[in-house]
Backbone bond lengths (Angstrom), bond angles and torsions (degrees), N, CA, C in turn:
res aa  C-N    CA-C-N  psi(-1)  N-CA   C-N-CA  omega(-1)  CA-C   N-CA-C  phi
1 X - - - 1.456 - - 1.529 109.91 -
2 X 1.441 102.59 130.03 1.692 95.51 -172.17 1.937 92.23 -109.01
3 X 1.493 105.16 115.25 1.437 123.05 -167.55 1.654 106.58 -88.29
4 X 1.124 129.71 133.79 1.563 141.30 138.74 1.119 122.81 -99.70
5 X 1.230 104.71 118.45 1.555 116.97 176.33 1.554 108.62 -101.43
6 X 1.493 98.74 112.59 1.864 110.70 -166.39 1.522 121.32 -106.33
7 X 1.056 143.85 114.68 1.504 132.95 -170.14 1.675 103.67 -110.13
8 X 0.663 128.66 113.84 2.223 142.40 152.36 1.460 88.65 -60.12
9 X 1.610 116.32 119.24 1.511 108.22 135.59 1.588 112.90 -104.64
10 X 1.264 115.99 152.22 1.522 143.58 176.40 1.276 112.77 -114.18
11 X 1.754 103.83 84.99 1.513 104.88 166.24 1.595 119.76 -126.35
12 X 1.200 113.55 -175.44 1.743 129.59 177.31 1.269 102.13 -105.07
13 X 1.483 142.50 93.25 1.377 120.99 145.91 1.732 118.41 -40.01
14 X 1.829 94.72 168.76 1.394 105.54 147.81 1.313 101.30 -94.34
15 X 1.203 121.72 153.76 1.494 136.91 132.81 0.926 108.83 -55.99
16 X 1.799 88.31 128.02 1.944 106.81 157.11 2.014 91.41 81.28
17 X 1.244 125.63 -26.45 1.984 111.66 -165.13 1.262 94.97 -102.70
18 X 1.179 120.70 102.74 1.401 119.01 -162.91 1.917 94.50 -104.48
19 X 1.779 110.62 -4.60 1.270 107.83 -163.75 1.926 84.32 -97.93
20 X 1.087 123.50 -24.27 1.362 126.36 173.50 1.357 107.53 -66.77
21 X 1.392 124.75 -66.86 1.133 139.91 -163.97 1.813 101.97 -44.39
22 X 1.404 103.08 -67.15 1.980 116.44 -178.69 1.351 93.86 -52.68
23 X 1.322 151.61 -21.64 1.587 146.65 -167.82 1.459 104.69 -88.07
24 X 1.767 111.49 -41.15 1.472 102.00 -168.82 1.841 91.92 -79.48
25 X 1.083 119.12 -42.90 1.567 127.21 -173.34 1.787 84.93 -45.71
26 X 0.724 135.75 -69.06 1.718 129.82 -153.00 1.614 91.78 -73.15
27 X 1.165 145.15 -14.88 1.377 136.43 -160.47 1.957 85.98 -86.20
28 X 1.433 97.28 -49.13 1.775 110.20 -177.06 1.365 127.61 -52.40
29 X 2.062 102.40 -46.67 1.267 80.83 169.21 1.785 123.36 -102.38
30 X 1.149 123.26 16.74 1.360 136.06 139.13 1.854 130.82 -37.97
31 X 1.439 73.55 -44.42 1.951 86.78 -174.59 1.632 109.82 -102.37
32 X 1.481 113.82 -9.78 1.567 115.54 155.50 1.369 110.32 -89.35
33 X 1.291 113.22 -63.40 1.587 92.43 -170.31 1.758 116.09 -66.39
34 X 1.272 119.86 -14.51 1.255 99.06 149.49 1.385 171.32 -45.77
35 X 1.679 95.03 -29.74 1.075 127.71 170.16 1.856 132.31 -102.35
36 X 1.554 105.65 -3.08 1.352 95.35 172.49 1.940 74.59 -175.69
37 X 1.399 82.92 158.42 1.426 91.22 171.29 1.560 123.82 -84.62
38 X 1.715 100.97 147.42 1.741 118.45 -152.30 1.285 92.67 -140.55
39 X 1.519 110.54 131.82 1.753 134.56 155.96 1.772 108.84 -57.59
40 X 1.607 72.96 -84.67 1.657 103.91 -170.20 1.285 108.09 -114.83
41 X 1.656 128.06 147.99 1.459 127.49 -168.98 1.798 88.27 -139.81
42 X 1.027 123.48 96.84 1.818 136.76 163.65 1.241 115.61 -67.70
43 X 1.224 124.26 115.13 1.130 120.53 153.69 1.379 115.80 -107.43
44 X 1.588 112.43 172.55 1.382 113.59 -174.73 1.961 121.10 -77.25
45 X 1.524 99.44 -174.69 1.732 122.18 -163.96 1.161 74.25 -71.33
46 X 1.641 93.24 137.80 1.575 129.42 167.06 1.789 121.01 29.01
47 X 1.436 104.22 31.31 1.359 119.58 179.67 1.752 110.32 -65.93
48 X 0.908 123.80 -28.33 1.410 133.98 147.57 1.805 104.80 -21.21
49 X 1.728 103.37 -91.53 1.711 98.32 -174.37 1.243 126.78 -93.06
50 X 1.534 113.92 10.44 1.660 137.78 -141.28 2.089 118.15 53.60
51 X 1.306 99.12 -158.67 1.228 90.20 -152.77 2.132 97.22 -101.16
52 X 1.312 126.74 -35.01 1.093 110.60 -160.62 1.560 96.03 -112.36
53 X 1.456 119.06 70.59 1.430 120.61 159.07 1.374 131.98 -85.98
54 X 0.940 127.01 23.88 1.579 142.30 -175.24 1.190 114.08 7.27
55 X 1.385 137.27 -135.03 1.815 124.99 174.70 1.286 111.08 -47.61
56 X 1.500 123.67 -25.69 1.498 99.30 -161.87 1.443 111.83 -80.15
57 X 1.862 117.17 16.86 1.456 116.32 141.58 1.344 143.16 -43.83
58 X 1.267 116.17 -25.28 1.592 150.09 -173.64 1.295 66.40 -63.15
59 X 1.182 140.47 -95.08 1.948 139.41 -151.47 0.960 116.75 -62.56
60 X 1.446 124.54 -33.19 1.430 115.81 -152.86 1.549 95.75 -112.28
61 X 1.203 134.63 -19.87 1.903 130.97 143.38 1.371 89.63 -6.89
62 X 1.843 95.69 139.27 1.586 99.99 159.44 1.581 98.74 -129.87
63 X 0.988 129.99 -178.06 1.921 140.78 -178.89 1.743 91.81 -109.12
64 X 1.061 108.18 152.18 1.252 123.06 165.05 1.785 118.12 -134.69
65 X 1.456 102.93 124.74 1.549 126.21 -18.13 1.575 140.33 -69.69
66 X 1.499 128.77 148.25 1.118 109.86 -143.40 1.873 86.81 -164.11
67 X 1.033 108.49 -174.48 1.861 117.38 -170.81 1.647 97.04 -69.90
68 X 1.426 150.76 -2.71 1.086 137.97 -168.69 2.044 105.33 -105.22
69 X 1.518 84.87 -58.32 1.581 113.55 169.59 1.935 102.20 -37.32
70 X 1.633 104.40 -61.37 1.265 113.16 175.50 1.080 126.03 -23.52
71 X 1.324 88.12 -65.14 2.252 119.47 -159.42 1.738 92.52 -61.36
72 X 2.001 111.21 -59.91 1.087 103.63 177.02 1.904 135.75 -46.92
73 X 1.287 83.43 -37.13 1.498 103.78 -171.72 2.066 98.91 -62.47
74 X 0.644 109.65 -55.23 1.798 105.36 -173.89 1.350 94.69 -61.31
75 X 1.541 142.02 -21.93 1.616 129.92 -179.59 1.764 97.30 -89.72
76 X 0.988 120.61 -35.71 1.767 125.40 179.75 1.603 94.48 -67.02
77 X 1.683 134.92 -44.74 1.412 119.97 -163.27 1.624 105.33 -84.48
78 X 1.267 100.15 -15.00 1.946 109.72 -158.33 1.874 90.72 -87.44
79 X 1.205 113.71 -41.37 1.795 107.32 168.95 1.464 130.73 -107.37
80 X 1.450 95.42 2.29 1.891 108.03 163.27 1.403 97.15 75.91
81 X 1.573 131.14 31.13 1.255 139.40 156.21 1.639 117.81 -79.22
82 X 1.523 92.95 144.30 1.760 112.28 137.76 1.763 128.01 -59.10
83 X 1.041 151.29 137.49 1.025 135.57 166.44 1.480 110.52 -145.85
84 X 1.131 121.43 121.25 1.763 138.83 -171.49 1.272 112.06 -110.74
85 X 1.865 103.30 97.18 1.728 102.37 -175.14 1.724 100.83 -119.19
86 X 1.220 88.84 156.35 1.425 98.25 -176.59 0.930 120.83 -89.47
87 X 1.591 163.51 136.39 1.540 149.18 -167.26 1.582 101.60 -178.46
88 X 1.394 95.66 178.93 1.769 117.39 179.69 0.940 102.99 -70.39
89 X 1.388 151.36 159.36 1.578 160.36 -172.57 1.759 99.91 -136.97
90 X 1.045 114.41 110.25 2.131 97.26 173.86 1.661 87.30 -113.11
91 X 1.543 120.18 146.53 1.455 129.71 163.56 1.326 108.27 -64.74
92 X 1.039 121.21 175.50 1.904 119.16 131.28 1.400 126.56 -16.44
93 X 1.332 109.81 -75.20 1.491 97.24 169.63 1.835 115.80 -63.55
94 X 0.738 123.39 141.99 1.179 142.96 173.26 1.542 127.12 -24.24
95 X 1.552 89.22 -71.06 1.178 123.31 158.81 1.333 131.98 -30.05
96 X 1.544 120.18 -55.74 0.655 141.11 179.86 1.733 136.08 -75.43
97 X 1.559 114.18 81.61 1.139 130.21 -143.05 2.240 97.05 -119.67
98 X 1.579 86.60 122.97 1.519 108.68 175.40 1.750 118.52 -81.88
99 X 1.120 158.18 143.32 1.051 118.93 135.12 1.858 108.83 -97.01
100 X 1.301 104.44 138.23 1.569 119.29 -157.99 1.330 111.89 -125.03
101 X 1.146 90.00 171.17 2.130 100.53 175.94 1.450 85.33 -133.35
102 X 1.260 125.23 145.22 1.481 142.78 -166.52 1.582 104.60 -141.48
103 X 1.410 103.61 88.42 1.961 88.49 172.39 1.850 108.97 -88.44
104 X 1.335 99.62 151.43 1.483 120.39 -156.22 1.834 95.65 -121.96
105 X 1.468 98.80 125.99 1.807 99.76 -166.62 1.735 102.33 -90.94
106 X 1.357 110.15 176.81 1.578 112.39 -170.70 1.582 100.03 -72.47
107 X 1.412 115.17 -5.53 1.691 123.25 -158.41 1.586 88.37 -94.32
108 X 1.360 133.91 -10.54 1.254 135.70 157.14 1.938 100.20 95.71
109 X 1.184 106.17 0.74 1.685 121.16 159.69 1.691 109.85 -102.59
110 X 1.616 109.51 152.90 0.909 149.61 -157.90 1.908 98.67 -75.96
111 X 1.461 107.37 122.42 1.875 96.00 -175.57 1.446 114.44 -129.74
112 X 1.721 96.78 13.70 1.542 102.12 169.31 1.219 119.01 158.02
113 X 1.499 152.00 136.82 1.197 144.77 -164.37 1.361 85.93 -133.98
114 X 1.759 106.11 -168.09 1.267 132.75 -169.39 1.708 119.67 -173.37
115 X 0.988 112.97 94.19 2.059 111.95 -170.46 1.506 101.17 -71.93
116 X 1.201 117.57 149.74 1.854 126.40 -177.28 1.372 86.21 -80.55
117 X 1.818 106.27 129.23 1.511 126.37 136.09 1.290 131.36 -35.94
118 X 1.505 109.76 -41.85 1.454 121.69 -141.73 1.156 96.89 -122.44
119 X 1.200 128.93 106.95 1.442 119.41 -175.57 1.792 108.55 -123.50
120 X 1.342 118.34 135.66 1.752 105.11 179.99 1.473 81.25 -102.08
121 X 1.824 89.65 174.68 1.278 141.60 -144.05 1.683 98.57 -52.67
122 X 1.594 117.56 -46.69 1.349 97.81 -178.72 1.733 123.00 -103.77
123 X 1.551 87.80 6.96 1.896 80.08 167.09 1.644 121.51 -101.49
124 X 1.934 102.75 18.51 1.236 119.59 174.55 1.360 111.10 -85.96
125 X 1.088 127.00 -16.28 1.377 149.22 -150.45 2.120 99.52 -100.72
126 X 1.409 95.49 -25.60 1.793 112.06 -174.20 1.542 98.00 -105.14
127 X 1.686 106.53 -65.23 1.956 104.18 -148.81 1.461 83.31 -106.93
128 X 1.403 74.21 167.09 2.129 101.74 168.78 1.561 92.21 -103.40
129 X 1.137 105.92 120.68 1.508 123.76 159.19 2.152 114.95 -39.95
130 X 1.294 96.78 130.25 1.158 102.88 -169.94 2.123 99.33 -62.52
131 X 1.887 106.26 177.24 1.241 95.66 178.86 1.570 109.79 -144.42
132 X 1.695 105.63 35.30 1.299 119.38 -167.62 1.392 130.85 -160.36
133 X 1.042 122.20 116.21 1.639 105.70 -176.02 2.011 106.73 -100.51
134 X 1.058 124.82 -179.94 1.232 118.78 -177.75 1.987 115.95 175.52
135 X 0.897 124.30 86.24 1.555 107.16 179.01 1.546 119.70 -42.29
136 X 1.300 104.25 156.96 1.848 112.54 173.28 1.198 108.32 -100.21
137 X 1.064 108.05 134.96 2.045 102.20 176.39 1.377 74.19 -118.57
138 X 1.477 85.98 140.12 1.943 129.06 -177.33 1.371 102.34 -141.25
139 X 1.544 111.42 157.73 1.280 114.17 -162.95 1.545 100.98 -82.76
140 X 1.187 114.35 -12.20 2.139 108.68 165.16 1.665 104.06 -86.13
141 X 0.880 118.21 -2.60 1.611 106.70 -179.99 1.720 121.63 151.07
142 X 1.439 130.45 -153.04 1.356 102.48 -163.55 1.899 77.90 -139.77
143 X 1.243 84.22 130.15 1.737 99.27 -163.33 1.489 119.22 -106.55
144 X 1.474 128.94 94.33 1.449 120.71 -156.21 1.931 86.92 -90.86
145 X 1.582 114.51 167.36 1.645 116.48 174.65 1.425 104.38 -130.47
146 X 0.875 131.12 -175.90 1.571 152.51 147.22 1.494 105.74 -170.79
147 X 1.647 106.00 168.12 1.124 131.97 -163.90 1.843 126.07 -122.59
148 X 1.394 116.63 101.11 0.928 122.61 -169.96 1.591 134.78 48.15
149 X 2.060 116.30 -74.05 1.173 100.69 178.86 1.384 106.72 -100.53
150 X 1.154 135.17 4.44 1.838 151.82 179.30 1.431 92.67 -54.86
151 X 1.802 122.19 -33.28 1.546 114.31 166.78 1.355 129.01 -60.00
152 X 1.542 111.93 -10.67 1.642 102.80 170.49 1.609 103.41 -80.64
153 X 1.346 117.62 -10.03 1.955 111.56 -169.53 1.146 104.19 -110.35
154 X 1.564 103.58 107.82 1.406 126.91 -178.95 1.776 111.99 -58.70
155 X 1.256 98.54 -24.70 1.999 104.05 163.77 1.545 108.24 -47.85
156 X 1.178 95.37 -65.15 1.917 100.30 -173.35 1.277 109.03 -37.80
157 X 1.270 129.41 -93.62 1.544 114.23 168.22 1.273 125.78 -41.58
158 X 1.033 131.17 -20.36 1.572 107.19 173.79 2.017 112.20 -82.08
159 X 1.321 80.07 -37.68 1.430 71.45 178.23 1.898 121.62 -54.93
160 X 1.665 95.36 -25.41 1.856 75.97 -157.83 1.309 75.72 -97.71
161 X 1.235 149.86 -6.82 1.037 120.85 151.31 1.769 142.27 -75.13
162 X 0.628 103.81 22.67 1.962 136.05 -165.58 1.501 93.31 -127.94
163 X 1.388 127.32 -0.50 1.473 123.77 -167.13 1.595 101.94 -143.49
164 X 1.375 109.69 0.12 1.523 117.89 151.58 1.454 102.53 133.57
165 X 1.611 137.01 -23.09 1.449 134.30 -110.03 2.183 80.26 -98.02
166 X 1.677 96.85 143.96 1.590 98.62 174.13 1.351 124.62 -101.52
167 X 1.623 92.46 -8.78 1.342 91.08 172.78 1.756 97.14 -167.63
168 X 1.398 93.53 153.59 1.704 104.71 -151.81 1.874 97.89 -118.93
169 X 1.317 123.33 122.26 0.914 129.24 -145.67 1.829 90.96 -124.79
170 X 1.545 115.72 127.30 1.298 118.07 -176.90 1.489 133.20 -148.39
171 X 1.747 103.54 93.01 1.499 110.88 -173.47 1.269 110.19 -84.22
172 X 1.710 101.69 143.90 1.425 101.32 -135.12 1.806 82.15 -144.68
173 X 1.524 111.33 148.60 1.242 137.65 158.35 1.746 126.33 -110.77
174 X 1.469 112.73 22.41 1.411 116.81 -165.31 1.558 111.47 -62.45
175 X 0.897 126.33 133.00 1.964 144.93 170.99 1.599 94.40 -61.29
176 X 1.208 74.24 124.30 1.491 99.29 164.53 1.941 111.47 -41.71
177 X 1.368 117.71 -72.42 1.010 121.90 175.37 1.923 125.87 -37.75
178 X 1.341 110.36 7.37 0.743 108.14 -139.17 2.156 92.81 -144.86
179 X 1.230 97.29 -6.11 1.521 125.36 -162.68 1.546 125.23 -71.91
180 X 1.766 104.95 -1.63 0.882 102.63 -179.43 1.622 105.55 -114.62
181 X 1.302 103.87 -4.06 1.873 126.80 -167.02 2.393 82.52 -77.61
182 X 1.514 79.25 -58.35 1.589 88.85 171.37 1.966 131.06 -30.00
183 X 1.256 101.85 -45.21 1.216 124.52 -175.00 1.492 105.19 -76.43
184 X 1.455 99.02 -49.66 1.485 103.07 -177.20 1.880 120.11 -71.57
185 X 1.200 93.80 -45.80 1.745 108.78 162.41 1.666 113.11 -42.70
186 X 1.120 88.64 -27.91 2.010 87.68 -174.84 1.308 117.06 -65.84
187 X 1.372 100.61 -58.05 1.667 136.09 -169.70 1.620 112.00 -64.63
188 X 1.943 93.30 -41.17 1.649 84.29 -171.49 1.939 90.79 -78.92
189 X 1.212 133.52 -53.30 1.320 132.93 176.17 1.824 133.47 -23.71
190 X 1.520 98.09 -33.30 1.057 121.93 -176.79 1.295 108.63 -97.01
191 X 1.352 125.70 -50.43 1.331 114.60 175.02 1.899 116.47 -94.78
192 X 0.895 139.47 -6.85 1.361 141.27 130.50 1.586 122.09 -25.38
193 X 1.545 118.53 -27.51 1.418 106.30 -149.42 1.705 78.47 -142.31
194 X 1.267 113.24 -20.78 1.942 108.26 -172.51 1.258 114.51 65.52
195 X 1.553 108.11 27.57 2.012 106.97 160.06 1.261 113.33 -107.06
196 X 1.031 92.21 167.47 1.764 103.35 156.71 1.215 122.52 -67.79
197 X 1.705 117.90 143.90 1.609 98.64 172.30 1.742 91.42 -139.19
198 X 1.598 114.92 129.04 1.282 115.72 147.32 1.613 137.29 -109.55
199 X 0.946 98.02 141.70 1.800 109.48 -136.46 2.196 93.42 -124.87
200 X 1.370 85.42 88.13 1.502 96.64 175.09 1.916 114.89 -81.91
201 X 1.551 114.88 103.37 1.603 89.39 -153.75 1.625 78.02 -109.52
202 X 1.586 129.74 147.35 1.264 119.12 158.08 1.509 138.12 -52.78
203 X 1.227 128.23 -138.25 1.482 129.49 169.64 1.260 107.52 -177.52
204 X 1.287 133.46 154.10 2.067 115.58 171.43 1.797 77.36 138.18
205 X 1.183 88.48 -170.48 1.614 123.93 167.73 1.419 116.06 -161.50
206 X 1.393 101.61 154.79 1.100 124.35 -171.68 2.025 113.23 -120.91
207 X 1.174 127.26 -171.57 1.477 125.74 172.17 1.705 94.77 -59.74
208 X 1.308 132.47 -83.79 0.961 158.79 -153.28 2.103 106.97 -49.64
209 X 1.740 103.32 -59.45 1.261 127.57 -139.33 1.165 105.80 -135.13
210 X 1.173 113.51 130.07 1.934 135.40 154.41 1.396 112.47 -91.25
211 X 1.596 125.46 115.32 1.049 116.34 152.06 1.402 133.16 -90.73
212 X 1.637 97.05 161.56 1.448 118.63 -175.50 1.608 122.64 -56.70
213 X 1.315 102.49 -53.61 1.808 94.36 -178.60 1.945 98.93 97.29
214 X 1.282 82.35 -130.54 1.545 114.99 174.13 2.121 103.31 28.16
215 X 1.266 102.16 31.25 1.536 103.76 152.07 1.338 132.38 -23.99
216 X 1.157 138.54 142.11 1.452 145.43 -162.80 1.438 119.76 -164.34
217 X 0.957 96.70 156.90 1.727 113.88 159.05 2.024 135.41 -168.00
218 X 1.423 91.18 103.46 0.903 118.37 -163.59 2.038 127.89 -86.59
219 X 1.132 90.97 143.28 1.539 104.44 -169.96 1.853 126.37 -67.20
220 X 1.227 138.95 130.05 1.406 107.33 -165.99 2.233 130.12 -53.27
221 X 1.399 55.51 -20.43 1.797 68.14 158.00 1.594 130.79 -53.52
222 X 1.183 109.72 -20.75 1.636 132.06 -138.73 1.630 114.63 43.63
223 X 0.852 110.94 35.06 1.652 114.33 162.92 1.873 113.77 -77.12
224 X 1.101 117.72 136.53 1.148 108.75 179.41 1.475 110.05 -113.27
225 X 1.501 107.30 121.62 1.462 147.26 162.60 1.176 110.32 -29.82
226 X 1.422 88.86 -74.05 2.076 79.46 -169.99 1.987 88.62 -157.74
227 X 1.258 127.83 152.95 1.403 137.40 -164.30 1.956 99.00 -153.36
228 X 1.382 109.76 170.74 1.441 116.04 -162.75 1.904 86.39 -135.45
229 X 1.332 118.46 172.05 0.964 121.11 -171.77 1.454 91.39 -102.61
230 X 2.008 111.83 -167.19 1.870 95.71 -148.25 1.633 66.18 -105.28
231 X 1.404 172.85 -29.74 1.113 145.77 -146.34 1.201 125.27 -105.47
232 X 1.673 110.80 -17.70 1.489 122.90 -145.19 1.579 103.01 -110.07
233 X 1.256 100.98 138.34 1.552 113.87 -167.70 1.974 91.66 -79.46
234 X 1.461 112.08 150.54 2.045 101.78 -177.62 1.758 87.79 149.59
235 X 1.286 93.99 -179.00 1.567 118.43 -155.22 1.731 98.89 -135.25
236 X 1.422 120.96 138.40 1.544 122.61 133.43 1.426 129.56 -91.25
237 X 1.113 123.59 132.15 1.362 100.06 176.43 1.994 90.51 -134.13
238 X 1.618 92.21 126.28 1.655 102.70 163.32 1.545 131.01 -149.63
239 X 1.532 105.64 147.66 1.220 95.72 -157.67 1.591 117.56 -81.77
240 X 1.045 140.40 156.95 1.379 143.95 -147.40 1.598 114.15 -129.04
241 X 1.103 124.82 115.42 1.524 111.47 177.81 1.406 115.95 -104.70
242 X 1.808 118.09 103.32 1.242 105.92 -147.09 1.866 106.47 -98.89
243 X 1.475 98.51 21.98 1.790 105.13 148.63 1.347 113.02 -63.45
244 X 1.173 112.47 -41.20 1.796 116.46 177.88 1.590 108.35 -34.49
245 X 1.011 107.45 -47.54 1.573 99.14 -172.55 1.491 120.85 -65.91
246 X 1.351 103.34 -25.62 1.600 97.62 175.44 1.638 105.69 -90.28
247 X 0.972 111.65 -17.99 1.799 106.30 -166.86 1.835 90.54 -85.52
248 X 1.533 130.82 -34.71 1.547 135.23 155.40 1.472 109.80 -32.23
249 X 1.705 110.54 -72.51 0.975 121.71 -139.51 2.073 94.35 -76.37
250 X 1.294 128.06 -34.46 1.513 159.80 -169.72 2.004 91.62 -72.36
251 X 1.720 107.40 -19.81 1.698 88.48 -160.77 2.090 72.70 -120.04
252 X 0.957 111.91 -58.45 1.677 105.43 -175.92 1.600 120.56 -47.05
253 X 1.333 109.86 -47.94 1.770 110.66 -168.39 1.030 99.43 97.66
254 X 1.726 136.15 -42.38 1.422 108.81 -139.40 1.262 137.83 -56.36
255 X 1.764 106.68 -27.63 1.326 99.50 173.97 1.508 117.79 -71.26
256 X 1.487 106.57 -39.28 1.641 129.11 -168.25 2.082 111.08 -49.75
257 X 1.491 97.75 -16.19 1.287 129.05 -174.36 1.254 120.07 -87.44
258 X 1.275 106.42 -30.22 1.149 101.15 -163.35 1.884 125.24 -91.76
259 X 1.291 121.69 138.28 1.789 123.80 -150.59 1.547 88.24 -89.32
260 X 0.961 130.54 119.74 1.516 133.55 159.73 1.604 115.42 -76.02
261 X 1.347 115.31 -69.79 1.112 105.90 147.30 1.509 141.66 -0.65
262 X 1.139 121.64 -30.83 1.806 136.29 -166.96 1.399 82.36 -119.95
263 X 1.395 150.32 6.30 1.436 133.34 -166.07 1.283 102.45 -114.17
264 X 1.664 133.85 -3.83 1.363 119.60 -173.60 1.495 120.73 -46.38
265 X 0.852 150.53 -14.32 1.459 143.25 -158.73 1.888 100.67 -107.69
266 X 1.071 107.51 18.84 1.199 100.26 -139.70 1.936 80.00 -105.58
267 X 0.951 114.43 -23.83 1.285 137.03 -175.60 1.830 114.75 -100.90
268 X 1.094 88.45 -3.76 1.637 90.78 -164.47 1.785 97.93 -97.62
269 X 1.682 122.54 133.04 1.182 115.62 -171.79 1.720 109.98 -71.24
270 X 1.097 109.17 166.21 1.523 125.75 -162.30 1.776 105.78 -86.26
């Protein structure tokens, strides 16, 4: 049995304290991997500066690798973790600002990121929409990501899963109002494609936004594993047997089923 051991954290940033924010993140994964053994430890979208910082991204962008990646990286080498945080991405030019998921290796360096496709109306106004999807192969397994609303586009997962990934990992900023679309997005994602999906969603508020919470991680079945309640700051952590997906995917068909051929339009802009 080839095992992943997966942890969801469920937290509240501050806005704008990004030196607070990286302190409680290291308190978290300290007090998970302490207590039972952990692969990968996810936290949620842009939990780094929180979610509605508008220009004052221009500052709080980090480079990868860069002083955030760093800080994380000595808590990923000090417990021999993965760790997948969500944050601002700036290029070289300045200007040029991602919002990203950044996974961080147990070697305490950086082993793969991913910029959001899908961007709504006011985080178009900040980032450039990412222009790539791609799984990570890690030495526990081959790890596809997306970012918060990329869960309503049934492309995103299929693709990185059509590109090998066993389990699809997703830090998430979803609105409360919005929390039950959430629940359902999981289930159909997960069992559509026969992966796993862990789904780190925050909680808090902001001027703008209430978040959802209600974290998960779910089975290719779409059965759900283990979930967090919608208010409460805490962690799941469960272990994963990521043979499941082929002995799923070997008893369902769905992918084995599916006509590509009949899908042209599927690609074609609107």
């Amino acid at each position: 049995m080839r095992e992943l051991n997966i942890a969801v954290v469920q937290m509240a940033p501050e806005l704008g304290k990004m030196e607070a924010n990286l302190a409680r993140m290291a308190d978290w994964v300290r007090q998970i991997a302490t207590s039972q053994p952990v692969d990968i430890i996810v936290f949620p979208e842009l939990i780094v500066t929180g979610f509605e910082g508008g220009q004052r991204f221009a500052q709080m962008a980090q480079r990868v690798p860069g002083a955030v990646t760093n800080i994380l990286g000595q808590h990923a080498n000090e417990f021999g973790v993965y760790i997948l945080v969500g944050m601002a991405v700036k290029e070289k030019v300045e200007t040029v600002l991602y919002n990203s998921a950044v996974l961080i290796g147990p070697d305490g360096a950086p082993a793969g990121d991913y910029r959001k496709l899908h961007l709504q109306a006011e985080e178009r106004l900040v980032f450039r929409p990412g222009y790539k999807l791609g799984p990570i192969e890690t030495e526990v397994g081959i790890i596809g990501v997306m970012l918060g609303w990329d869960l309503a586009f049934p492309e995103v997962a299929r693709s990185l899963v059509l590109d090998g990934a066993e389990a699809i990992l997703v830090p998430a900023a979803w609105e409360a109002r919005a929390a039950a679309m959430w629940q359902t997005l999981l289930v159909a994602r997960a069992y559509e494609n026969d992966v796993f999906i862990a789904a780190a969603n925050r909680i808090g508020e902001e001027p703008s936004y209430t978040f959802a919470g209600q974290s998960a991680i779910l089975a290719p079945s779409g059965e759900v594993l283990a979930a967090l309640e919608a208010g409460e700051e805490g962690y799941a952590v469960v272990r994963l047997d990521l043979d499941e997906v082929r002995r799923r995917r070997e008893e369902s068909q769905i992918i084995l089923a599916r006509q590509p051929g009949a899908y042209r339009a599927i690609v074609r802009k609107y």
